[in-house]
ROBAMI-146758 format. One line per 10 residues: number of its first residue (from 1); for each residue x, y, z of C-alpha. Coordinates in Angstrom, 2 decimals, always signed. Layout:
N
NUM = X,Y,Z; ...
% end
This chain:
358
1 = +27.09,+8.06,-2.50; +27.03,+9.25,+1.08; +26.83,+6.10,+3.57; +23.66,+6.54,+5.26; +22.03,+5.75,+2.17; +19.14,+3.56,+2.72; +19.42,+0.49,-0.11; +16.18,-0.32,-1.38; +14.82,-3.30,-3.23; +12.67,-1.76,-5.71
11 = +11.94,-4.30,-8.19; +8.01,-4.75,-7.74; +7.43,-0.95,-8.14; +9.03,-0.84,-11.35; +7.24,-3.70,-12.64; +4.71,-3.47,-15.47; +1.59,-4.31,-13.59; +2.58,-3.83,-9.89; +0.04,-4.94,-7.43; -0.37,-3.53,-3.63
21 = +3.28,-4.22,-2.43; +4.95,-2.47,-5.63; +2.42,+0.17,-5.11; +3.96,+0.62,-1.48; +7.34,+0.60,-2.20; +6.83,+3.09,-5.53; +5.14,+5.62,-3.03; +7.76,+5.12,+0.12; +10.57,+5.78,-2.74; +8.56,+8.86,-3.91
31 = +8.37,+10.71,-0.75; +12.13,+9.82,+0.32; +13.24,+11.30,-3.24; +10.65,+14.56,-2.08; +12.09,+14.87,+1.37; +16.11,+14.77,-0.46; +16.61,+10.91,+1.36; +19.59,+9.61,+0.69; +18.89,+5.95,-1.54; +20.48,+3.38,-3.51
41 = +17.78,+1.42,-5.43; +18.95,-2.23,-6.26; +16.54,-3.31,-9.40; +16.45,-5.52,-12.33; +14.62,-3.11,-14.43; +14.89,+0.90,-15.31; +13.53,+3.22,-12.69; +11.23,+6.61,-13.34; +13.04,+9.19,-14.29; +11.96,+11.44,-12.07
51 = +14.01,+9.24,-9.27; +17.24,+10.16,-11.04; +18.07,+13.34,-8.44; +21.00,+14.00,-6.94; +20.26,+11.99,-3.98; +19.67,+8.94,-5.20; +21.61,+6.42,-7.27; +20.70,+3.29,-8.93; +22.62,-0.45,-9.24; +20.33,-2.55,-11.70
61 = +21.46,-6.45,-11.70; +20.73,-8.42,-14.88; +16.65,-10.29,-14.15; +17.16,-13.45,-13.87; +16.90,-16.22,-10.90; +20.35,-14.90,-10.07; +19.64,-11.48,-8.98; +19.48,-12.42,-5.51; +23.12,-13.86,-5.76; +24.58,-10.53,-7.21
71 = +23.10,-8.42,-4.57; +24.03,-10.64,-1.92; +27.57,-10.40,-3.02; +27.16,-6.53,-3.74; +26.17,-6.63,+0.10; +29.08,-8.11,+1.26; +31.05,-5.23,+0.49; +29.22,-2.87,+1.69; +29.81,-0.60,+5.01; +29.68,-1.88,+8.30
81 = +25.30,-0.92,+9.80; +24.37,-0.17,+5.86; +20.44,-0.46,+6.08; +18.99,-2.46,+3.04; +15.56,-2.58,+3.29; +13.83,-5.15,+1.73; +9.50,-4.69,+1.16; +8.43,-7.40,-1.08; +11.21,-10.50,-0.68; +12.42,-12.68,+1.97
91 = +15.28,-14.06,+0.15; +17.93,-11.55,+1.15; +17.27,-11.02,+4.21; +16.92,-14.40,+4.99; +20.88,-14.82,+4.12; +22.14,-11.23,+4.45; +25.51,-10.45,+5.42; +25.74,-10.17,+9.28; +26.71,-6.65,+9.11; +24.16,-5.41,+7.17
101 = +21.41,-3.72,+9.23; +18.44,-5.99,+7.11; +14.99,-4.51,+7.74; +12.24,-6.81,+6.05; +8.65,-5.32,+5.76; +6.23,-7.76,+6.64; +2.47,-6.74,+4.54; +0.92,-9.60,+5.77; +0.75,-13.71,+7.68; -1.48,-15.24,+4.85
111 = +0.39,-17.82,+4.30; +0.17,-18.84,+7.84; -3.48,-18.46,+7.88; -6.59,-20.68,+6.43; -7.49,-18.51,+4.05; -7.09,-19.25,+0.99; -3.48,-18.65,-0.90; -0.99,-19.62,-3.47; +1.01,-23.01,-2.65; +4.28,-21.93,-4.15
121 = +3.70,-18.49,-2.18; +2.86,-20.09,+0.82; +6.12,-22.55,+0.69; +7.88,-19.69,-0.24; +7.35,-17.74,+3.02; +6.67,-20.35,+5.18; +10.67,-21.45,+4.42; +12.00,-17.89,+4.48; +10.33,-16.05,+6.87; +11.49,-17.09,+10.11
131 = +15.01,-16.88,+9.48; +14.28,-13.65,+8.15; +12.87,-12.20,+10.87; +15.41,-13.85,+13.08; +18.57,-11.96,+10.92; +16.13,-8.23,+11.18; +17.55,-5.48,+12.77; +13.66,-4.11,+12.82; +11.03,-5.05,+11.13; +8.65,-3.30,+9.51
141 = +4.72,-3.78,+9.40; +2.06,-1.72,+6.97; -0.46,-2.18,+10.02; -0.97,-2.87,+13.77; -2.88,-6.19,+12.48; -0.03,-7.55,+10.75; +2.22,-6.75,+13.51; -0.62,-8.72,+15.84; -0.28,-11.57,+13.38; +3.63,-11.30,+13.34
151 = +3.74,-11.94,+17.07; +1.51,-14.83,+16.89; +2.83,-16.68,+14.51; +6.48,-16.07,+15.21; +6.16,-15.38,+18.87; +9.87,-15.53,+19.14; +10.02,-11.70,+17.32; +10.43,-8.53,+20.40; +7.73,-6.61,+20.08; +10.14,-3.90,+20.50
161 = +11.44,-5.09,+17.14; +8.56,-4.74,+15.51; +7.31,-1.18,+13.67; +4.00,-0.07,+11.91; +5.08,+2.38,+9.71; +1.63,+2.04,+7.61; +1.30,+3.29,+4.43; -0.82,+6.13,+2.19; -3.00,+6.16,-0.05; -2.19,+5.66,-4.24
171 = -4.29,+8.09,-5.68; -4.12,+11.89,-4.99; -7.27,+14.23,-5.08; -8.40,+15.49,-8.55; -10.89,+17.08,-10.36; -12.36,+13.63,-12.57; -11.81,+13.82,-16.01; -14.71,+12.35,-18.49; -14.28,+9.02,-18.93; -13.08,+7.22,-21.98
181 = -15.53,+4.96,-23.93; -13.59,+2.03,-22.13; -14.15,+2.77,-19.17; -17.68,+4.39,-19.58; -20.87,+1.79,-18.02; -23.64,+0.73,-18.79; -25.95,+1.11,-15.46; -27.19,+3.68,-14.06; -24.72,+3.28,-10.80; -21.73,+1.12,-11.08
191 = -20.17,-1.29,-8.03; -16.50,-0.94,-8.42; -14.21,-4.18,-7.11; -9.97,-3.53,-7.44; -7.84,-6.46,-7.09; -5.96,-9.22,-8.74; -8.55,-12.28,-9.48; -7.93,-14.76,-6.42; -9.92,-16.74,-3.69; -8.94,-14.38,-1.34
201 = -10.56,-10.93,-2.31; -13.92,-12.68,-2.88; -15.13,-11.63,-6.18; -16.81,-15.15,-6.25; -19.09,-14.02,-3.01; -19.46,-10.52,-4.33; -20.77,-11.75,-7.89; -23.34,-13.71,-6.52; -24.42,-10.99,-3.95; -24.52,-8.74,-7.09
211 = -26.33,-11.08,-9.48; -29.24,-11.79,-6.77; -30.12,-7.99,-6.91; -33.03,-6.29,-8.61; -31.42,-3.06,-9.78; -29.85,-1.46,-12.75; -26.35,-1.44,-11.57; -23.43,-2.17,-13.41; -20.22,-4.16,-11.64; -17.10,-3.64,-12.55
221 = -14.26,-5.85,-11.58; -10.31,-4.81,-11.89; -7.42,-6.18,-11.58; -5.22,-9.06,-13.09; -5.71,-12.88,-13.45; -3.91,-14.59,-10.11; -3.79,-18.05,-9.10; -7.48,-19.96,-8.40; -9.26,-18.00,-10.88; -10.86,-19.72,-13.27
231 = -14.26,-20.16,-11.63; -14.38,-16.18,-10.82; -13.37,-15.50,-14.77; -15.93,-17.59,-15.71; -18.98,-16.17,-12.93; -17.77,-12.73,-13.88; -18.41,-13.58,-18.42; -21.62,-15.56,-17.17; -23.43,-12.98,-14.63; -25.14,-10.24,-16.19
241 = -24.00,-6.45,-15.66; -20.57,-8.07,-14.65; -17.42,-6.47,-16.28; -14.19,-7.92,-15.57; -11.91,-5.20,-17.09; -8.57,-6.88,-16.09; -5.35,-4.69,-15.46; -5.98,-1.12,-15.68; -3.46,+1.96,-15.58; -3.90,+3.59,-11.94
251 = -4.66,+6.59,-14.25; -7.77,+4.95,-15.29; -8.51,+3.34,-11.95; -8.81,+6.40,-10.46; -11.01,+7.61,-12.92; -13.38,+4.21,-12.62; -13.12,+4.92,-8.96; -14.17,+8.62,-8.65; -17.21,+7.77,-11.21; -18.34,+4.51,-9.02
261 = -21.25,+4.81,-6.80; -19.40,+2.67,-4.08; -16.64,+0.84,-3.53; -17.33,-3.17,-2.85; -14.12,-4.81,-1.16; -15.38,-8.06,+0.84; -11.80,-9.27,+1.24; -11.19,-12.52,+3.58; -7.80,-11.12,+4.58; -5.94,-8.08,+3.87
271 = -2.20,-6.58,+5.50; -3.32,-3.11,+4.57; -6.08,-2.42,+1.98; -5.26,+0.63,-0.27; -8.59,-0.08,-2.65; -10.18,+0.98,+0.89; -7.98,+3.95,+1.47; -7.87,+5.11,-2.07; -12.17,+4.96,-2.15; -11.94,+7.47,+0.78
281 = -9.75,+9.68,-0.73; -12.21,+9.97,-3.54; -15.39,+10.91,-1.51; -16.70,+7.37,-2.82; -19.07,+5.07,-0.05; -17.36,+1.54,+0.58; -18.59,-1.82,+2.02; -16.18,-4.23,+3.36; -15.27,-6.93,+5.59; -14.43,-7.39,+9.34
291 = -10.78,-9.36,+8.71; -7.50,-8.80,+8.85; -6.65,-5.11,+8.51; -9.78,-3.74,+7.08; -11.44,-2.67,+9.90; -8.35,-1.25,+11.14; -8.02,+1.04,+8.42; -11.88,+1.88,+7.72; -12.95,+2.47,+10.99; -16.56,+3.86,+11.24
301 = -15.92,+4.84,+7.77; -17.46,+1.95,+6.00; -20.78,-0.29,+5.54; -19.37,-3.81,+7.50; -20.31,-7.37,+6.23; -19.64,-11.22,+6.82; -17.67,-11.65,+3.85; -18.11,-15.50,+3.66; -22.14,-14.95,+4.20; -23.68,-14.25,+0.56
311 = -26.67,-12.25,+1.90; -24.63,-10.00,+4.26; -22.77,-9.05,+1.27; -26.43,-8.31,-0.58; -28.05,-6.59,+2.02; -25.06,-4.59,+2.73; -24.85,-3.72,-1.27; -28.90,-3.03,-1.26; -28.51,-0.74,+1.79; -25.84,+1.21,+0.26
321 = -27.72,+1.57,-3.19; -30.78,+2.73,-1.76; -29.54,+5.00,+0.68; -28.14,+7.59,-0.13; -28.04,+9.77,+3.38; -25.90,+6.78,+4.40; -23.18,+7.27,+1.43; -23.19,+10.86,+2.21; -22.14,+10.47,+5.70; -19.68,+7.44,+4.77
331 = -18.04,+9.45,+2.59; -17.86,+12.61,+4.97; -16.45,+9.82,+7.80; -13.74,+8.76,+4.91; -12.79,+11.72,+3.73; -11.69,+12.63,+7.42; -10.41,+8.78,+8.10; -7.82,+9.64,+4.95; -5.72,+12.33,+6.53; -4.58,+10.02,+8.79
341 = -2.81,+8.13,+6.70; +0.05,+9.83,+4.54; +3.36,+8.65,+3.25; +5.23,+11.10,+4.52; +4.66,+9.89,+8.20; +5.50,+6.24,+6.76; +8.88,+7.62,+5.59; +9.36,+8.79,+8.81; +8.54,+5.52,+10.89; +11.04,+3.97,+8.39
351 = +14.06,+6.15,+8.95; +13.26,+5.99,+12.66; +13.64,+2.06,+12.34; +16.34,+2.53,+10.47; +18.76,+3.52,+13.43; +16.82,+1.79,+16.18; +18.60,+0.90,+18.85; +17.77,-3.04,+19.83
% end
């Protein structure tokens, strides 16, 4: 293995049902592999097989609670300025060894916000964070909000420390196939909603939007149970029209997405937003939300509401369904806001940080 490698934590990508983080790492290790990067992935599972290239090697440490010990120690003897990047955990670098160039990847401050959030999370980062940052050699953002947050909240960070590298989006541009009889609705338009079942994407809010309109249109919710749930579980099996179809492959999301008459994503705070990014790509209308990154990434590209005011969400859902010279031009405006995002320029940003000079 040549010494430039970058070392990669890819643990979350290789998961079974990886969420938005493992989705970023998965795509940042793509592209490296494409553009012949030189990487050692550090995992506790098997990687793709099509990341086995000559390139690339792979250490994978038994899963348990002491993986973090056995890479720590594997990092201890490792050259003087090797760059582990870390996307998804603070542990490491919150403890690296001091010769190690650590760069963390920061996706978002929620748990120093009010929104709403996971208590063990929140503990978790709150402890880990800070020291993390303070050990960086650069760290890396997915957006220029997260970066603003960064400097708020730990205003003792340089800003000349701090990156966007951004990300791309998850799905790639396809002809859609016909859909399966899973995944086939039961409307005559279908609102599609991705993400895992929390307080903070707002299915509760979208729901009731949904449920106080007058239309034959089907909702479909995706994305796995998370923490706070039970009362959107239960509004989703109680509200007519409502599907919650849980976890899906991103095979099949793609295909829900391309055959969805918009895309509803109301989020109270997001680091990035790829269900925004992802809609685009597919020529598919969205309506969102005015926090954290979302505008950021949308633009003039997407309907805006309040996403804590019920009715904004409503109107902005009966506007959308009605009409439809507004979806065309939304999804001319996101088909063009998509090509500026790609992962190939995120790769880039990254190996850029990765022999910053501080």
């Amino acid at each position: 293995m040549r010494m430039n490698a970058l070392l990669v934590d890819v643990r979350e990508a290789v998961a079974s049902f990886p969420t938005g983080k493992g989705m970023w790492v998965k795509h940042v290790v793509s592209a490296c592999v494409k553009k012949g990067i030189p990487l050692l992935l550090l995992t506790d599972s098997p990687v793709p097989e099509c990341w086995h290239t000559d390139t690339v090697h792979v250490r994978q440490f038994c899963r348990s609670m002491f993986w973090h010990v056995s890479v720590w120690n594997f990092l201890r003897y490792q050259p003087v300025e090797t760059v582990y990047i870390s996307p998804t955990s603070y542990i490491i670098p919150a403890c690296v060894p001091s010769h190690i160039r650590s760069i963390p990847v920061v996706h978002d401050l929620i748990a120093f916000r009010s929104e709403p959030h996971s208590r063990r999370a929140q503990w978790i980062e709150r402890l880990l964070l800070r020291r993390c940052l303070r050990n960086a050699y650069c760290i890396c953002t997915v957006s220029e909000s997260t970066k603003r947050d960064l400097l708020e909240k730990c205003p003792f960070v340089q800003e000349k420390k701090v990156m966007v590298v951004g990300a791309g989006p998850t799905v790639s541009l396809r002809a859609a196939p016909p859909l399966t009889p899973r995944l086939q609705g039961e409307g005559k338009a279908r609102i599609l909603c991705i993400g895992t079942l929390c307080p903070r994407k707002n299915q509760l809010r979208l729901i009731e939007a949904f449920s106080q309109l007058d239309t034959d249109v089907e909702l479909i919710l995706v994305g796995g149970r998370g923490w706070s749930d039970s009362a959107i579980v239960r509004a989703a099996q109680e509200t007519p029209r409502v599907r919650w179809m849980g976890y899906v492959s991103m095979k099949e999301m793609q295909e829900l997405l391309q055959s969805s008459t918009l895309l509803a994503f109301p989020s109270l705070y997001e680091g990035f937003g790829f269900p925004v990014l992802d809609a685009f790509v597919c020529s598919v209308p969205v309506l969102t939300s005015e926090r954290g990154s979302l505008r950021e990434i949308a633009g003039d590209a997407a309907l805006v509401v309040d996403p804590e005011d019920v009715s904004s969400i409503r109107h902005g859902l009966a506007v959308l369904l009605s009409d439809g010279r507004l979806r065309e031009t939304l999804v001319q405006k996101g088909r063009e806001r998509a090509t500026q995002f790609s992962w190939e320029r995120t790769v880039e940003k990254i190996c850029e940080s990765s022999t910053l000079s501080i």
